[in-house]
N, C-alpha and C positions, 0 to 999 in steps of 0.2 A: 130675736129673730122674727123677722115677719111671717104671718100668716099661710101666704103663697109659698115662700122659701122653703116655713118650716111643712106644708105639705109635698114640697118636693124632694127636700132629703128624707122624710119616712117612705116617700113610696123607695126611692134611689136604694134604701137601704132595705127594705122589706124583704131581700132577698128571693122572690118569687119566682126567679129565670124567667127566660125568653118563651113564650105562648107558641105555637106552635104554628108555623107558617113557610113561606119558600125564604124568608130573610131568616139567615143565620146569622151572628159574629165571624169575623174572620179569624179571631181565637177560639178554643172551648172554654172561654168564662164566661159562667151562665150571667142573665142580667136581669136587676128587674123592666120592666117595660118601660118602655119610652114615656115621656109626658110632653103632648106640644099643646102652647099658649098661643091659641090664634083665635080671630071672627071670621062668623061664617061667610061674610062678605068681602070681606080681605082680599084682593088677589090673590097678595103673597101668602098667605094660610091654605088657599086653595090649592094655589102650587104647590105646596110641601104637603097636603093631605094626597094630592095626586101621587106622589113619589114617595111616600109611605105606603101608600095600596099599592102601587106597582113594585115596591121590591117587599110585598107582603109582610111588611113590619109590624106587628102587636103596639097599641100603644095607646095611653089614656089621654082622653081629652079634658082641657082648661080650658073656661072658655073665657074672651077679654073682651067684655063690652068697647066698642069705640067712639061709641054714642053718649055712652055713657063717661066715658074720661078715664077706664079703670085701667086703661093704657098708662097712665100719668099719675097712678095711684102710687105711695110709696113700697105698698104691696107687690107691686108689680116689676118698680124700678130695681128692686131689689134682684128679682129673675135678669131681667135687660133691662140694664142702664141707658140701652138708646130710647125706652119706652116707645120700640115698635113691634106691631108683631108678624109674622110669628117670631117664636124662639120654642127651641127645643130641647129636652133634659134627656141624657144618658147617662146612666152611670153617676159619675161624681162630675160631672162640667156643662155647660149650658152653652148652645150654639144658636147665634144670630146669622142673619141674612140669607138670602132662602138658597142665592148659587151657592156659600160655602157651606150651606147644610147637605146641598145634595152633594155637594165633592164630599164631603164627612161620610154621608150613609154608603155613596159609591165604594170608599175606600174600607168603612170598617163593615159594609152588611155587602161586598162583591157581586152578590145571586141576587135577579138577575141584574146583568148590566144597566147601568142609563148612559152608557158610553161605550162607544166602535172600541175595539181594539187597537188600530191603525191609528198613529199615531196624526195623520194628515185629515183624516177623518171627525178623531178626536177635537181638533182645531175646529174644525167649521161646526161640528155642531155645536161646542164651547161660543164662538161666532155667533151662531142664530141664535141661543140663549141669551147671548147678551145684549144684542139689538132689543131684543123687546124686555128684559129684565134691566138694560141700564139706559137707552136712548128712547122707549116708549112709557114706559110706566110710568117712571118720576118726574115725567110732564104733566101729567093728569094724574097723581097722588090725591088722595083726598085732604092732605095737608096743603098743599098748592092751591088747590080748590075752594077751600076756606080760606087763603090767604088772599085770594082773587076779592072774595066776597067780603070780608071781615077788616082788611087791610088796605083793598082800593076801590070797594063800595062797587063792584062791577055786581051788575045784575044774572038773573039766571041766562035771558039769552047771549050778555055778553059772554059767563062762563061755558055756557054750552058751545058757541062758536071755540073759544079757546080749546075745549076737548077736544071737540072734533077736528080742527086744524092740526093739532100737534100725532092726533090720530093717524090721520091722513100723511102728513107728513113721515110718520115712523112705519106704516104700513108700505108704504112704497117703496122705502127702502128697503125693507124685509122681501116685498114681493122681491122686488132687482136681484139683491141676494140669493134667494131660491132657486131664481131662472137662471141667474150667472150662474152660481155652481153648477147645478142641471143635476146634485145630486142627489135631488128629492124622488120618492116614489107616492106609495100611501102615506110617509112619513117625511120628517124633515131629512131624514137619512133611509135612503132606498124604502122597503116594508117591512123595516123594525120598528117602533118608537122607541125614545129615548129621553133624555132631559132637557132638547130642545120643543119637543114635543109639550113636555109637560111647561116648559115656561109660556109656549105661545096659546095653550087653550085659555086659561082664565084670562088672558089680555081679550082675544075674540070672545069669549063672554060678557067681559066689563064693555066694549065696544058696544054688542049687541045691546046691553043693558040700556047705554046711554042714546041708543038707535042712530048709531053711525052706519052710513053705509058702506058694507065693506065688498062690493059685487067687483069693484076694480081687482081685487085680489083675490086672483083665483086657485091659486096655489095655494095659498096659507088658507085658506076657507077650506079645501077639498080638503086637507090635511087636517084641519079641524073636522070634520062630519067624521073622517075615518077613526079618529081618536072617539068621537063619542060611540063608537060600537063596543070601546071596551071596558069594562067594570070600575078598571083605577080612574078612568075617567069621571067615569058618570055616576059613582055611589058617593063620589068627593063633591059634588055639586054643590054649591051654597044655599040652594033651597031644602037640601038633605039633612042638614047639618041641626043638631038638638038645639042651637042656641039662634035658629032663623025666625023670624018675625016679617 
């Protein structure tokens, strides 16, 4: 058994219960604490630390160099076989891709929600998540990126131009969406957040990172500012995070 593995079945079994916090099981079987494998720069790590804090979930950090390749390490493929991260440990199963971790913790840690009740509701903000979780991010993956550079020799401003057009392009659409619906407030859904909320800040992070300009969208920005007022937000940050450099 590998190194990584076999540190994830001792904690899984350690039997330690759940730490004390507003996320409970949706059974009474105690657990021991979660363990997520992400970088601190990751989007997708970002987005699942958000929505770990937001339904105050206990849970120990792995950390996967991606700089370093330990993504692609046998160690690692062992946990996920897609050698992406994050992924996440509960219990005895390990869960990839960061929407169907947060439909996982929605359904097994319920308190609080990251989803409307309303079924119509439900829909659109499932919708906004997935604009920027399936038609923004995996244009400008830092695997694309590399592929840009290492595969068809484009330079940094051609890759930077690429960023920022597919940028642009998927922020537009997102803003359209917003305004179409009309049923955003401080959040993507009226002044609650929720799990649209948590996919669209680290994308407007990774933007900012890259200094795109996002003042065309003014919807999805306000609703960004508003989110960093709150803790799940902004204690998940990437420059927070023990393994940032």
């Amino acid at each position: 058994m590998s190194a990584l593995r076999a540190a994830a079945v001792a904690a899984r079994r350690a039997g330690r219960g759940l730490p004390a916090g507003r996320c409970s099981p949706s059974s009474d079987v105690q657990r021991a604490p979660m363990i997520l494998y992400g970088f601190f720069r990751s989007s997708t790590s970002y987005r699942l630390r958000i929505a770990l804090a937001f339904k105050g979930a206990a849970h120990d950090a792995r950390f996967v160099s991606l700089p370093k390749m330990e993504h692609k390490s046998a160690d690692y493929l062992a946990i996920n076989p897609q050698g992406l991260v994050p992924a996440l440990v509960d219990g005895d199963h390990v869960y990839t891709q960061t929407l169907a971790i947060m439909e996982y913790l929605e359904e097994a840690y319920p308190e609080p929600p990251m989803l409307p009740a309303a079924l119509p509701a439900r829909a659109y903000v499932r919708s906004i998540s997935q604009i920027v979780s399936c038609d923004i991010h995996p244009l400008n993956n830092v695997r694309v990126l590399k592929y840009l550079e290492q595969r068809l020799s484009l330079g940094e401003n051609e890759r930077m131009a690429w960023y920022a057009h597919w940028i642009g392009e998927g922020f537009r659409s997102l803003e359209a969406a917003l305004r179409h619906e009309g049923l955003s407030g401080r959040f993507v859904l009226g002044d609650t957040p929720g799990m649209a909320d948590i996919c669209l800040v680290p994308q407007v992070f990774n933007a900012r990172r890259f200094n795109c300009d996002l003042s065309d969208y003014p919807t999805a920005l306000g609703i960004f500012e508003n989110c960093m007022q709150l803790d799940a937000f902004t204690t998940t940050l990437p420059q927070y995070q023990p393994d940032a450099f």
